[in-house]
N, C-alpha and C positions, 0 to 999 in steps of 0.2 A: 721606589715601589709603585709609583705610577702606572708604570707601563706594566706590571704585572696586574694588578688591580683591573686594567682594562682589558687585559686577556681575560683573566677570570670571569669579568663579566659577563665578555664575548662568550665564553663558555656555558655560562649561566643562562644564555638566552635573554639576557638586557641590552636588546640592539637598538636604536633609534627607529629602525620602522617596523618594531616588533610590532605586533595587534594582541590584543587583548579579546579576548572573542569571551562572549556570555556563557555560563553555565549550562550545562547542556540537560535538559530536564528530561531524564526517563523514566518511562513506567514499568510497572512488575510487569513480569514475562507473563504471570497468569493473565493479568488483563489484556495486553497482548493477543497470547492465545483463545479468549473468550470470545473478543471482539472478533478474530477473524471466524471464530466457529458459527459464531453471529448471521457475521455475512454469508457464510457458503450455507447455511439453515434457508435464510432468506433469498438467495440464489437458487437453491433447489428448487423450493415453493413455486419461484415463478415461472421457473423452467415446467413445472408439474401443472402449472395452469395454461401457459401457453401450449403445451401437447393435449391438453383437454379439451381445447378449443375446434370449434366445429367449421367445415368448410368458411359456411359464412360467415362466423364470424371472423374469419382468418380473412377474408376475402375483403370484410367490411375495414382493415387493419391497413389492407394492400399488400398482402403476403403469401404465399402459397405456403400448400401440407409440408413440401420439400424443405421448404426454407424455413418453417416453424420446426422440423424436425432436426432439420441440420442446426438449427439455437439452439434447441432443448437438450440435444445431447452433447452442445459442447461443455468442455469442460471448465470451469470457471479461472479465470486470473484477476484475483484479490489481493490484493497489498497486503501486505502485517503493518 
């Protein structure tokens, strides 16, 4: 029955250079969801200050209208 035993094992996934890897700790889906709503809230914002901003100060930045505009209305890419 050896040689069975060591099939089965094989089977089982008790190999010698199996790994053993840590628990994988996940959060609720709502926290998840909260936290990116989070960020694209606080994304908008800055996006709505940096279009409120005035030539000079745009200028004082090192940035033109163009190019504060073209930030402002991109769209955000946030991780979850």
């Amino acid at each position: 029955m050896g040689a069975i035993d060591t099939i089965l094992n094989s089977m089982r996934g008790h190999h010698l250079n199996q790994t053993n890897h840590a628990p994988v700790k996940t959060r609720p889906v709502w926290l998840v969801v909260w936290r990116w709503y989070c960020r694209c809230i606080d994304f908008n914002r800055s996006r709505r200050q940096l279009r409120d901003l005035s030539d000079h100060e745009l200028a004082d930045i090192g940035i033109s209208r163009e190019q504060a505009m073209t930030e402002a209305d991109r769209w955000p890419k946030l991780k979850l």
